[in-house]
C-alpha positions as CSV (number, residue, x, y, z in Angstrom):
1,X,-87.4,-3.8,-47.4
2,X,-85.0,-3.4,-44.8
3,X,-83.2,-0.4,-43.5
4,X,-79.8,-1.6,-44.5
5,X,-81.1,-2.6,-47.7
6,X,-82.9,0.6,-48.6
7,X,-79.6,2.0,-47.3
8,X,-77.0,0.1,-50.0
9,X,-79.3,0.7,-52.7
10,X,-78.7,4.7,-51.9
11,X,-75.7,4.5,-52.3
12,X,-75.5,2.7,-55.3
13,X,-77.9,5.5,-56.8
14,X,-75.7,7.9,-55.6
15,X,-72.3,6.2,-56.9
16,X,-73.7,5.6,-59.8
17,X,-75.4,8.8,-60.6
18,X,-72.9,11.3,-58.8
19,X,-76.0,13.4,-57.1
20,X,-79.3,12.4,-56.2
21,X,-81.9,14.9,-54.6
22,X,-83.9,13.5,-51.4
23,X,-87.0,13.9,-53.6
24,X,-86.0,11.5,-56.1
25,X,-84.8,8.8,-53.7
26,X,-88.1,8.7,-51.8
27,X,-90.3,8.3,-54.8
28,X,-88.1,5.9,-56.3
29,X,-87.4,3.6,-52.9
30,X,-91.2,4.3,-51.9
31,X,-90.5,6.6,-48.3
32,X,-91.2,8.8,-47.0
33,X,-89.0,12.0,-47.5
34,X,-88.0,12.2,-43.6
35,X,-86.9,8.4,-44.3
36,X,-84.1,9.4,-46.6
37,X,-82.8,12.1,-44.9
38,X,-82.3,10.1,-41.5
39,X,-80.7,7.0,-44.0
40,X,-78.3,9.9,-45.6
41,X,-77.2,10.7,-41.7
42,X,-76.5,7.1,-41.5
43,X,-74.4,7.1,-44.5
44,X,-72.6,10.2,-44.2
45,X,-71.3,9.3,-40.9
46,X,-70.3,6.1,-42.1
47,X,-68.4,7.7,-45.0
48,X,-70.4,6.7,-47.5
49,X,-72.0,9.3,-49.3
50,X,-71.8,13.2,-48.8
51,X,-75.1,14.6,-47.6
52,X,-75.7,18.3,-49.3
53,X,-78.9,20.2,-48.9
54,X,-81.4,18.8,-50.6
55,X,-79.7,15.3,-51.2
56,X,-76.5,13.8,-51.9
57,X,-73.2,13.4,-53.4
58,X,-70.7,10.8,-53.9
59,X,-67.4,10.1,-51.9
60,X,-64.4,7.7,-52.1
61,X,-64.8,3.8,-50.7
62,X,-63.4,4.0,-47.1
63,X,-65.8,3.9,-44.1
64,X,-65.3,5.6,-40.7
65,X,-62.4,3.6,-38.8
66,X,-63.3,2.1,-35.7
67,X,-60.1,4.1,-34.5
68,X,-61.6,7.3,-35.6
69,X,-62.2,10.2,-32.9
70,X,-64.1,13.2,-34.0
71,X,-63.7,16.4,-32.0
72,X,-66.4,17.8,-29.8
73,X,-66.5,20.4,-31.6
74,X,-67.2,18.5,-35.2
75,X,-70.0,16.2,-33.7
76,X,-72.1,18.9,-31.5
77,X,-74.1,19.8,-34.4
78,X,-74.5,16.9,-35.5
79,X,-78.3,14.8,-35.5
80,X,-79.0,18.0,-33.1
81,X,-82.7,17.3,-33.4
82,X,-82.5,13.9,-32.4
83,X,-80.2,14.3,-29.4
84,X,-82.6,17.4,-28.0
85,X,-85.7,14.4,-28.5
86,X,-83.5,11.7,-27.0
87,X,-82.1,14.6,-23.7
88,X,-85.9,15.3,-23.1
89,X,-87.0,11.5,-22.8
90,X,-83.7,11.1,-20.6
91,X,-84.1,13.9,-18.2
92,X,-88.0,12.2,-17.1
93,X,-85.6,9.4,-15.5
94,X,-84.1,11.8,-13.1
95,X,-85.4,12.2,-9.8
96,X,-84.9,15.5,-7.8
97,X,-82.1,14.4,-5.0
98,X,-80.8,12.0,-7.1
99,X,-76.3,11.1,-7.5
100,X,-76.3,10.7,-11.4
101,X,-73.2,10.2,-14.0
102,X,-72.9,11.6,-16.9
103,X,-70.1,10.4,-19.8
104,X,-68.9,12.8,-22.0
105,X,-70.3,13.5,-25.2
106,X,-72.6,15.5,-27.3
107,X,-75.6,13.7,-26.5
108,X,-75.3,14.1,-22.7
109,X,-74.5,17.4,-23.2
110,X,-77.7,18.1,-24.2
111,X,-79.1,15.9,-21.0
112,X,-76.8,18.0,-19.1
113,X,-78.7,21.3,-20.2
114,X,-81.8,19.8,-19.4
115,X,-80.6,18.7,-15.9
116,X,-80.3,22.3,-15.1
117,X,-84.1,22.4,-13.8
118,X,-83.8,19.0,-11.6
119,X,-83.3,20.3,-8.1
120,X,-80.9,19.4,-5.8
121,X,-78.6,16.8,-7.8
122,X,-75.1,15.1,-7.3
123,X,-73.7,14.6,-11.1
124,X,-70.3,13.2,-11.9
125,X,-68.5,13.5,-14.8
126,X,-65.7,13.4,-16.6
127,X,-67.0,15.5,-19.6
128,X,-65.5,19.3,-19.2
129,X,-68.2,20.5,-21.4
130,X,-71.1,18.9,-18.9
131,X,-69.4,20.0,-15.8
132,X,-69.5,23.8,-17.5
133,X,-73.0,23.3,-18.4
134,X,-74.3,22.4,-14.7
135,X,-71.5,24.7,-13.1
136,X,-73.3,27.8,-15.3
137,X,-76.6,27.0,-15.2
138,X,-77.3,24.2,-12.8
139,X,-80.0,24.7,-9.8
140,X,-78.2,26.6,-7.3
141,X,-78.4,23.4,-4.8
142,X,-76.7,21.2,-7.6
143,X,-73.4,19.6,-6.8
144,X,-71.0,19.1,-9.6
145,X,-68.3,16.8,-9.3
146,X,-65.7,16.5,-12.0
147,X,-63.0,13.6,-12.6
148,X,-59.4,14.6,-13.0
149,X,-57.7,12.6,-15.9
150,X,-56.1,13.3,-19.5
151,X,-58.1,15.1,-22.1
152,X,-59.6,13.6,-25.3
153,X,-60.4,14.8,-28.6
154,X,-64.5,14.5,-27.4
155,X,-63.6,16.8,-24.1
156,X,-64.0,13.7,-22.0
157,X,-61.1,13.6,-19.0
158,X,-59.6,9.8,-18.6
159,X,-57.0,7.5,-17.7
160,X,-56.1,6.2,-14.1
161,X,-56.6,9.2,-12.2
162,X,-60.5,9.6,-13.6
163,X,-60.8,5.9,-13.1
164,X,-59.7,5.4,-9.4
165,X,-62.5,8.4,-8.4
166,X,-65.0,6.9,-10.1
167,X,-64.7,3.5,-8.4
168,X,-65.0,5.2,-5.0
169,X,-69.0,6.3,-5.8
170,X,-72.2,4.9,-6.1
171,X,-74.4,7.0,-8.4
172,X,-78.4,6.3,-8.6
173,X,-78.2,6.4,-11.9
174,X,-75.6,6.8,-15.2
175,X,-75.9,8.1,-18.7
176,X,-74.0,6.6,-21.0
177,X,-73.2,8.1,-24.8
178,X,-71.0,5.7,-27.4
179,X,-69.8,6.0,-30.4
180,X,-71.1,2.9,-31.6
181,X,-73.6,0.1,-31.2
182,X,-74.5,-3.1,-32.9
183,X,-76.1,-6.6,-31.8
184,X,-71.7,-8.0,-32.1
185,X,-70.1,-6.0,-30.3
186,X,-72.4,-4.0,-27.9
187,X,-71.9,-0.5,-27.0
188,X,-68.4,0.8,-28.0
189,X,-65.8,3.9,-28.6
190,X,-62.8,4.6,-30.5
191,X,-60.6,5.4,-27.5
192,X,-59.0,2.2,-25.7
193,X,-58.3,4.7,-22.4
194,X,-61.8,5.7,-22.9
195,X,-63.3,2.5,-22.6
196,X,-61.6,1.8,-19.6
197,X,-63.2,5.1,-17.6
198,X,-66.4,4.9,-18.9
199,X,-66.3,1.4,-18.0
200,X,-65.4,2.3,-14.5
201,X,-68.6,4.8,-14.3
202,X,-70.9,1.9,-15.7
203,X,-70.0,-0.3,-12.8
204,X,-70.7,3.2,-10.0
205,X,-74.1,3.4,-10.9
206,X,-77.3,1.1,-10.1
207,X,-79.1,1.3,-13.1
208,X,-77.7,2.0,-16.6
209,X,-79.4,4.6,-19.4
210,X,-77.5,4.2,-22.8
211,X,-78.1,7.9,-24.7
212,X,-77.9,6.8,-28.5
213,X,-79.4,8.8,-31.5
214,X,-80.3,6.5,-34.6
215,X,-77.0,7.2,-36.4
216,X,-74.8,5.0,-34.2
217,X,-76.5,1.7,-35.0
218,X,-73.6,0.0,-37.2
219,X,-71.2,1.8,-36.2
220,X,-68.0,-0.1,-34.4
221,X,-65.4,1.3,-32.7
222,X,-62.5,-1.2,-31.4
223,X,-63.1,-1.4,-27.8
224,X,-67.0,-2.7,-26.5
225,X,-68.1,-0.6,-23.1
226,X,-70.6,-2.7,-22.0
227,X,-73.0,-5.4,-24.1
228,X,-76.5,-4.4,-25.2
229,X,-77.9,-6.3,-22.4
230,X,-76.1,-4.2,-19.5
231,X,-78.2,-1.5,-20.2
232,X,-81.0,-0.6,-18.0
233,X,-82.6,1.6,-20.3
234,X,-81.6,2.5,-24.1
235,X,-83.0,6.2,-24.9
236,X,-83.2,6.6,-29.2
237,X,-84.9,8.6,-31.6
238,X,-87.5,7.1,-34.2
239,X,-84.8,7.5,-37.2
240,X,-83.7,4.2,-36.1
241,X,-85.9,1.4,-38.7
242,X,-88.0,-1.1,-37.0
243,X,-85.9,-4.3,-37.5
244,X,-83.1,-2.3,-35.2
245,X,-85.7,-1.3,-32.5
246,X,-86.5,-5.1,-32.6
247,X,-83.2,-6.3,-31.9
248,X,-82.5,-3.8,-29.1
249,X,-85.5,-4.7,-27.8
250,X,-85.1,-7.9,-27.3
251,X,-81.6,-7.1,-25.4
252,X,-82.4,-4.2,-23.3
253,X,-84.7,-4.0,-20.5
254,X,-86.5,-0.9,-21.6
255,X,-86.4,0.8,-25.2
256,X,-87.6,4.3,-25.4
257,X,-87.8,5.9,-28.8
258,X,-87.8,9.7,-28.9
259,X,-90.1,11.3,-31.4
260,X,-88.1,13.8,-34.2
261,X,-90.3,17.2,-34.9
262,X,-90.0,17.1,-38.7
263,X,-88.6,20.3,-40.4
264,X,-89.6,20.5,-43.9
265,X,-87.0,21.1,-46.8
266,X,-85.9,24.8,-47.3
């Protein structure tokens, strides 16, 4: 069965029944429990079902808008597990010395604490939350260089003035977190001014590492950053089923997929 199938008949068990426990669903769809906690993630941040401990309960019909901007504050617990596997897989592509970007975002956040023990680095951003990180904790030879620009709901800083520093550098390397990914329409965010700055770091760097935990696969937001084949490297967490892994990677140069620590049920 595929992911997307397993996935709709969730929620139709949990439409039609109100509640479900994680239990039930994995006995009946014949997963494993981890499996139907990573599809509820899925779900929930598509607006399709509310995830509660222990399982899940029914919502209303409308999905995420591709318009929709969550706050920095609303996503940064979110899929924290994953995005701690998919920062320590990321941080083994950094070399000491090196002139990286980071985007903002929750999920280079978390790179951006584990950048703190890579000596001697350049990093530019445009992510205030990053640029604290590295400012407070960074290795006492690391040079933090932060974009000027408007601030967004996700603490990212953008617009023309963030865009025209950005095409004056050449970084070794960027990291790039979206909103969204799928095989249509690529790598993608909510925020049309946004797009256009992370856009503009994409093109400073020489090779390109897309941070993405498995929750983002389906999801579209209405502007495309760059095409799944732009990226370099695409750094995930094993959440994501095995028909999606296929499809990235047959588009990406390099697919790493993060392993999850499982934590049993409470």
């Amino acid at each position: 069965m595929l992911a997307e199938q397993r996935r709709d008949m969730i929620v139709e068990t949990v439409r039609s029944r109100g509640a479900v426990r994680v239990s039930e669903l994995a006995e009946g769809l014949g997963v494993s429990e981890m499996t139907v906690r990573r599809d509820l993630d899925v779900l929930a941040r598509r607006r399709l079902i509310d995830k509660v401990h222990g399982g899940a309960t029914a919502v209303g019909e409308p999905e995420e808008r591709s318009t929709e901007e969550p706050g920095f504050s609303a996503k940064v617990t979110r899929e924290l597990a994953e995005k701690d596997a998919i920062a320590a897989a990321a941080v083994d592509l950094v070399k000491p010395g090196a002139a990286v970007g980071l985007s903002a975002g929750t999920t280079t956040w978390r790179l951006a604490h584990r950048l703190t023990s890579v000596p001697r680095l350049t990093v530019v951003t445009n992510s205030l939350a990053v640029a604290d990180v590295l400012h407070t904790d960074g290795d006492p030879g690391t040079t933090v260089i932060l974009t000027g620009g408007s601030r967004t709901p996700s603490e990212a800083l953008v617009g023309p003035v963030a865009v025209a520093a950005l095409r004056s550098l050449n970084l070794d390397v960027v990291f790039l977190g979206v909103h969204g990914m799928s095989a249509a329409t690529g790598f993608t965010t909510p925020n049309l001014t946004e797009r256009e700055t992370d856009r503009a770091l994409v093109e400073a760097g020489q090779k390109l590492v897309v941070l993405a935990d498995h929750t983002k696969w389906g999801i579209v937001g209405i502007s495309t950053i760059a095409e799944l084949a732009e990226a370099d490297v695409l750094v995930t967490d094993d959440g994501l089923g095995p028909d999606e892994q296929a499809v990235l990677s047959g588009e990406v140069d390099r697919l790493i997929v993060a392993a999850v620590p499982e934590v049993p049920d409470e």
